[in-house]
C-alpha positions in Angstrom: 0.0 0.0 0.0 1.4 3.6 -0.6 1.5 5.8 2.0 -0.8 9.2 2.0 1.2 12.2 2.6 1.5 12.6 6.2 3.2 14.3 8.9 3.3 12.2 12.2 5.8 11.9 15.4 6.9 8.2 14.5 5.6 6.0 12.2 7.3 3.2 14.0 4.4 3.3 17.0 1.7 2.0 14.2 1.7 -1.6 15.7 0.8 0.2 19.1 -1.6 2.3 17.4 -3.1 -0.2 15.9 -3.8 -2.1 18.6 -5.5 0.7 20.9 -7.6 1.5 17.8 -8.7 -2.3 17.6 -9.3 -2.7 21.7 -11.9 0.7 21.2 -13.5 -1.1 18.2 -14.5 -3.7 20.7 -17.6 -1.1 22.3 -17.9 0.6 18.7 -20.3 -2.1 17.7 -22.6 0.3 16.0 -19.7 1.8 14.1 -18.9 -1.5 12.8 -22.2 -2.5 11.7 -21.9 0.8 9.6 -18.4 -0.1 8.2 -19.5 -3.0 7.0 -22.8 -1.7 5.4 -20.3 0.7 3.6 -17.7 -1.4 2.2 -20.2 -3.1 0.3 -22.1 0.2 -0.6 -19.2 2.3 -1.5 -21.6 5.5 -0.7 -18.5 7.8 -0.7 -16.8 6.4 -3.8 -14.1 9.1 -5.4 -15.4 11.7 -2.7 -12.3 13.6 -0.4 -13.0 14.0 3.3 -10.7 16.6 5.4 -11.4 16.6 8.9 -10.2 18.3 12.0 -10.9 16.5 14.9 -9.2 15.0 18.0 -6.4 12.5 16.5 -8.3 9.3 19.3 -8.8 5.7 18.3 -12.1 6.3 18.6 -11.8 8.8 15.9 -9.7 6.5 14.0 -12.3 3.7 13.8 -15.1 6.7 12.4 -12.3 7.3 9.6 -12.0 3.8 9.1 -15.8 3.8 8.4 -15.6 6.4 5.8 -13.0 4.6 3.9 -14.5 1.3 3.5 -16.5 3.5 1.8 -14.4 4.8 -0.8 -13.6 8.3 0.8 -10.4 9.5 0.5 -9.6 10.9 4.1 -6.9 13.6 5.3 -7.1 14.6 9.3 -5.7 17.3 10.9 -5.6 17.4 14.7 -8.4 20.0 16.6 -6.1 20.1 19.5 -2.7 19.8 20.1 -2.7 18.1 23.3 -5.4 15.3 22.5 -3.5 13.7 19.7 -2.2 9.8 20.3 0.9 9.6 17.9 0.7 6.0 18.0 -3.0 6.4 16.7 -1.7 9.3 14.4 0.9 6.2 13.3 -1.8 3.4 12.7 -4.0 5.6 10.6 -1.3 6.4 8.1 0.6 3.0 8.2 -1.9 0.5 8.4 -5.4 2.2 7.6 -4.5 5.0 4.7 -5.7 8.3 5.9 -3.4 10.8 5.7 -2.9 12.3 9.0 -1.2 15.9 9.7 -0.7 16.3 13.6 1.7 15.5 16.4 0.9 15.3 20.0 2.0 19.0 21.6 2.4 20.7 18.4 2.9 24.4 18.8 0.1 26.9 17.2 1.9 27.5 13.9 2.4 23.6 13.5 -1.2 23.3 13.9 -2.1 25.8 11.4 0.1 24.8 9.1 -1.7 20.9 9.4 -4.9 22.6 8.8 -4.0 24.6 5.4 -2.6 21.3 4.6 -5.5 19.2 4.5 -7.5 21.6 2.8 -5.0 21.2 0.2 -6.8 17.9 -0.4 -9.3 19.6 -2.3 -11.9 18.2 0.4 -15.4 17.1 -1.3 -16.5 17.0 2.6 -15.7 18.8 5.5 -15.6 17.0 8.9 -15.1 20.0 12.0 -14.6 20.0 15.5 -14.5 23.4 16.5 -15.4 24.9 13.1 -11.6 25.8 12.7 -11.4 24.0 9.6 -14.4 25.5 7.8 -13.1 29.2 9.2 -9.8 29.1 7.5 -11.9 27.4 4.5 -13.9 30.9 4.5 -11.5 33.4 5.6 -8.4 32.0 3.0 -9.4 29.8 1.2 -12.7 30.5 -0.4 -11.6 29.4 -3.9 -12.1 25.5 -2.7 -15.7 26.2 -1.3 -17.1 25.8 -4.9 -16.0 21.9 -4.9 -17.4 21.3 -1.3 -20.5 19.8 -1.1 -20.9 20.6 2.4 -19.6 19.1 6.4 -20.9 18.2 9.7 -19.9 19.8 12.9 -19.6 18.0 16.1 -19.8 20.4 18.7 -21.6 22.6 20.5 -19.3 25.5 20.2 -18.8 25.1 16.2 -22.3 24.9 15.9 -22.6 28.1 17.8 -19.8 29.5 15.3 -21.7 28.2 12.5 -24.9 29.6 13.3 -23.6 33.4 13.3 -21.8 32.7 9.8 -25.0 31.6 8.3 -27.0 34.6 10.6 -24.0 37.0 9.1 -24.7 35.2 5.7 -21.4 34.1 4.6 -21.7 30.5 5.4 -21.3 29.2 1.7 -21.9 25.5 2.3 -24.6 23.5 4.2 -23.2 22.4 7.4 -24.7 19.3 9.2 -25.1 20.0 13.1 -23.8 16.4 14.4 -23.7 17.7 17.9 -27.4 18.6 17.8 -28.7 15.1 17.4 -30.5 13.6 20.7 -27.5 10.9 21.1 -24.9 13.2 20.6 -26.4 15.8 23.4 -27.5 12.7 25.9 -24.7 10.5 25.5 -21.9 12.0 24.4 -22.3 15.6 26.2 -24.0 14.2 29.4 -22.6 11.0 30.1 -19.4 11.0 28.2 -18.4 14.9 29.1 -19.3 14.5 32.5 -17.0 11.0 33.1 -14.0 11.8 31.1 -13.8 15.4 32.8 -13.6 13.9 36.3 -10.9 11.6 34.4 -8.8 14.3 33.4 -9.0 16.0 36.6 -8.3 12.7 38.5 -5.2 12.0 36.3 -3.8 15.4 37.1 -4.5 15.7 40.4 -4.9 12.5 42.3 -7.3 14.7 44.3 -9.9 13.5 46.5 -13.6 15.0 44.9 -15.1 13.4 48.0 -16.3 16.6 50.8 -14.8 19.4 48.2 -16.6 22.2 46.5 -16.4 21.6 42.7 -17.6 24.6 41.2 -19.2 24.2 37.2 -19.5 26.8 35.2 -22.5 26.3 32.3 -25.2 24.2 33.3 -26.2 22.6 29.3 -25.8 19.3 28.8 -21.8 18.9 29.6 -22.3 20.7 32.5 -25.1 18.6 33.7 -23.2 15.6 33.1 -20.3 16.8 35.0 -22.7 17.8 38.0 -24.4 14.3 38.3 -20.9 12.9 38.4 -18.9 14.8 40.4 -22.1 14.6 43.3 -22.2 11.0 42.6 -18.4 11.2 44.0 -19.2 13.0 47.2 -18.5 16.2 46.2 -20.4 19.5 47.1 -21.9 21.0 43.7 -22.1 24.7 43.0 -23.1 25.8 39.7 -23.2 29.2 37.5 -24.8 30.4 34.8 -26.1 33.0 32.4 -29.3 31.3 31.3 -32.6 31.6 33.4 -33.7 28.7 32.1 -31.0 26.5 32.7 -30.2 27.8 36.1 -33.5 27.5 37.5 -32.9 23.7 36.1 -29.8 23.3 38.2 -31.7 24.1 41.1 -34.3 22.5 40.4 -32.0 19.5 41.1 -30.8 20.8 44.0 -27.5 22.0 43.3 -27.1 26.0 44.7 -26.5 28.3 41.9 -24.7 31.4 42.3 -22.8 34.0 40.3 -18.9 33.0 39.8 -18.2 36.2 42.1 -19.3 34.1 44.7 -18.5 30.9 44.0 -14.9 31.9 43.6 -14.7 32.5 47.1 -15.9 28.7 48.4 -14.7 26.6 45.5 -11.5 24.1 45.4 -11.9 22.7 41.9 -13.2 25.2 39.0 -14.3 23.5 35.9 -15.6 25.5 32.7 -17.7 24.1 29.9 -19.3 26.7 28.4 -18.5 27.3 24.8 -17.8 31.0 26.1 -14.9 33.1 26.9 -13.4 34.7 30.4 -15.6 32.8 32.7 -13.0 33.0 35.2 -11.9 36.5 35.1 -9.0 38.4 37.1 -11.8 39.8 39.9 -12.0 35.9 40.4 -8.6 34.7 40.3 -8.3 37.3 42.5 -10.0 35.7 45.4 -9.6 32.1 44.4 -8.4 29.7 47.8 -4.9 28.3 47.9 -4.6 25.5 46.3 -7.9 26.0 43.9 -8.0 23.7 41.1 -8.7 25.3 37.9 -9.7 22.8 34.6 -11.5 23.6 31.4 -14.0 21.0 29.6 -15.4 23.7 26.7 -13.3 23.4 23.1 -11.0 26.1 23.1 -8.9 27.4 26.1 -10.6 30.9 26.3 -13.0 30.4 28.9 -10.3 30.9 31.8 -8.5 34.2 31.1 -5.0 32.6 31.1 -3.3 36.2 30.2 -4.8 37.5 33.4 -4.0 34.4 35.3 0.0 35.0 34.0 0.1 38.4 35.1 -1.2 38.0 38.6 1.4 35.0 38.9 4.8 35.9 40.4 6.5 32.3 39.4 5.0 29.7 37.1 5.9 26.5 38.1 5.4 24.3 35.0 4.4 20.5 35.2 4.3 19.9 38.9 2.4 17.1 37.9 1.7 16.0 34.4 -0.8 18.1 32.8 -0.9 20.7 36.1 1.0 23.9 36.3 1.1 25.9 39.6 0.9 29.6 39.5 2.0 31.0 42.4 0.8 35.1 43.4 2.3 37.6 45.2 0.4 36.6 48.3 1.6 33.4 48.0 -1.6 31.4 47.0 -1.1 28.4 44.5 -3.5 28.1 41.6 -3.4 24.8 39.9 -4.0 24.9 35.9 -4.9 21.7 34.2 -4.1 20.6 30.8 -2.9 24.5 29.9 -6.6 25.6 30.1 -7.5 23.7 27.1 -10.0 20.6 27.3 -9.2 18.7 30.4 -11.0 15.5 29.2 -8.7 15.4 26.1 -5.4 17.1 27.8 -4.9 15.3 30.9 -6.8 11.7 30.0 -8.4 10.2 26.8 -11.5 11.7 26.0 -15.0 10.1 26.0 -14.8 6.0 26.5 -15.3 4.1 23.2 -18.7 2.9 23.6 -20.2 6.6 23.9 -18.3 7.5 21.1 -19.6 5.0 18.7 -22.9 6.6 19.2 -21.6 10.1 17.8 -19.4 8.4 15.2 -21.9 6.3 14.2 -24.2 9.2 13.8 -21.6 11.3 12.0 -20.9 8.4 9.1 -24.5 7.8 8.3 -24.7 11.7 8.1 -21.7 11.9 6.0 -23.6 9.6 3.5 -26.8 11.1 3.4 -24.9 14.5 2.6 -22.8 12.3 -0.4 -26.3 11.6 -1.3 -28.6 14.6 -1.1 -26.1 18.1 -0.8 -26.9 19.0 -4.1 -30.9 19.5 -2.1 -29.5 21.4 0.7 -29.1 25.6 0.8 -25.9 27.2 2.4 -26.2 27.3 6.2 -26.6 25.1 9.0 -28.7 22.0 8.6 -30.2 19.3 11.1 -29.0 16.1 11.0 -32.6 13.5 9.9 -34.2 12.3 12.8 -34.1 8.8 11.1 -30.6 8.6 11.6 -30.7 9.4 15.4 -33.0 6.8 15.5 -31.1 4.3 13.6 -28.2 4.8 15.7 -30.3 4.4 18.4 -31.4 1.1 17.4 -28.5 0.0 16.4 -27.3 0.5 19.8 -30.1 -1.0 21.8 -29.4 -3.9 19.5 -25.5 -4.0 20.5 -26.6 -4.4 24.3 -29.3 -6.8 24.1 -32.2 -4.8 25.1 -35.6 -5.0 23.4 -38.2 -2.2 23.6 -41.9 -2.2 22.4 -43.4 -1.5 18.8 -46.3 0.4 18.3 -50.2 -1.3 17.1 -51.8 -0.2 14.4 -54.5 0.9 16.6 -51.8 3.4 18.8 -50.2 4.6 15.3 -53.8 5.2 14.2 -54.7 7.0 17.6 -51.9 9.2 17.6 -52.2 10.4 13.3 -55.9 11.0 14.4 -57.1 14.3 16.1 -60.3 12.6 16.9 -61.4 10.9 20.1 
């Protein structure tokens, strides 16, 4: 087989890679179903897919998917710190998809992997972040006539997406993976809310159990995180901007305060927002010794790490993996995890396999319908069809054994009617 161009830390750790792609396959049974359905299909023959995304065997077994069905795939890495170069290493070596990232790669590095795989000529676009489709825009606008459109996986590119299209210079119809009911429920909730507490653990070693965690955004990550960290013993506070969603949290019975407040009691701080400066300097300011500060949105913006630098008198990197102490004048320690970017991703490895295969299994099926039907679909941001949610639902139930109920005719006829 000849090798896709590529630029990777060592192709020698492809065995490695190889196998921790293969052991996450094991609780990607959904996934596999749909690799299989593919390679006999061939829905994506002659198409080229350039993706961003986080450089995971889990990811690697999506890209897998999409060629078995005749895709052409080039990946670039949506964060420096959450790429395996052993997976990086299997995908090129043994599996064909070009792959442009290294694990720690500075911010040039990662731009340059980016322009790179759009050099591809990508049919499809497959974001994270909406990073890829941005520099698509902004520089690159020339190759937006060959797209036929992309899917976005999360909440804060759908978010960025949404204010293209509102702005009107979205150019291609974007599929909004993360809005699907398995993506939000399993993969936000239940996959955000165990791998954070991961990522924190691996840091940290710290004991949850009797501390105040504080979370910042109460959507679906956030609630996640909440249930999680309670179910470990620790006290709960949660903040927020939205009515709607704080009156949820306390609803549940978590106390909800502004972070001006919660600053002043918390000892681990964990952000997932999609926003920017939710810990602000007036709140660094007053943080305890020893507070524990971790982000679990998509970009490290939502701690304001240049105001965290310049009230730090010494900077005392790695004093565990993946946690840097900031010391101020007054001699209180602040602990940074995973340089403020996704904690989850940074300090452990993401969501576990089997949550995954839900939102990769949803994101090839919608990567074939949009092979199938783009030339229907307007510029903008576009809902993924609920009959592939409830595939992939099915599909799932079907992987775990369980069986549910099927409608009569006599219920189906009851609920079309409006009479009694």
């Amino acid at each position: 087989m000849s090798l896709p161009q590529h630029d990777i830390a060592d192709p020698g750790l492809s065995a490695a890679g190889a196998r921790r792609v293969e052991w996450a396959e094991r609780s990607m049974p959904a996934l596999r179903r749909i690799r299989d359905g593919f390679a006999q299909r061939r829905p994506l023959e002659g198409l080229r897919v350039a993706a961003c995304m986080h450089v995971t065997a889990e990811t690697a077994n999506l890209l897998r998917a999409l060629r078995a069905g005749g895709a052409e795939v080039a990946l670039a890495a949506s964060n420096p710190l959450s790429t395996q170069d052993d997976t990086a290493a299997a995908l090129v070596m043994e599996y064909g998809v070009g792959v442009h990232a290294r694990s720690g790669m500075d911010t040039a590095t990662y731009d340059r992997n980016l322009a790179t795989v759009l050099e591809y000529r990508p049919h499809l676009l497959l974001d994270d972040g909406c990073d890829l489709v941005n520099l698509a825009h902004l520089h690159r606008p020339d190759l937006l006539a060959e797209t036929l459109g992309g899917c976005e996986q999360t909440t804060t590119g759908v978010i960025r997406l949404r204010q293209m299209s509102a702005e009107g210079v979205l150019k291609i119809p974007m599929v909004a993976v993360n809005d699907t009911a398995t993506k939000r429920m399993f993969d936000n909730r239940y996959g955000t809310g165990q791998s954070t507490i991961d990522g924190i653990m691996r840091a940290t070693n710290a004991l949850l159990a009797g501390r105040t965690l504080v979370v910042a955004g109460f959507g679906y990550c956030g609630r996640g995180l909440a249930e999680r960290a309670r179910g470990m013993g620790a006290r709960v506070v949660v903040t927020e901007v939205d009515p709607v969603k704080a009156l949820d949290a306390a609803m549940q019975g978590y106390p909800v305060l502004p972070m001006a407040e919660a600053a002043t009691i918390g000892d681990v701080f964990v952000t997932v927002t999609g926003n920017r400066d939710v810990i602000r300097a007036e709140h660094l300011a007053v943080l305890k010794d020893g507070a524990i500060l971790a982000n679990s949105g998509h970009f490290d913006v939502e701690i304001d790490l240049v105001a965290l630098e310049a009230l730090a008198v010494e900077v005392r990197r790695e004093v565990r993996p993946q946690a840097d102490e900031y010391v101020l004048a007054d001699g209180r320690r602040l602990i940074l995890l995973a340089e403020g970017r996704l904690v989850n991703l940074g300090a452990a490895e993401g969501h576990p396999a089997a949550v995954m295969d839900m939102s990769f299994a949803v994101q090839a099926l919608t990567v074939a319908w949009l092979a199938e039907h783009h030339a229907d679909l307007a510029p903008g941001v576009v809902e993924v069809p609920a009959a592939i949610d409830t595939e992939v639902a099915r599909l799932e139930l079907a992987a775990l054994g369980i069986r549910i109920d099927a409608m009569t005719p006599e219920q189906e006829d009851y609920l079309r009617s409006w009479r009694v």
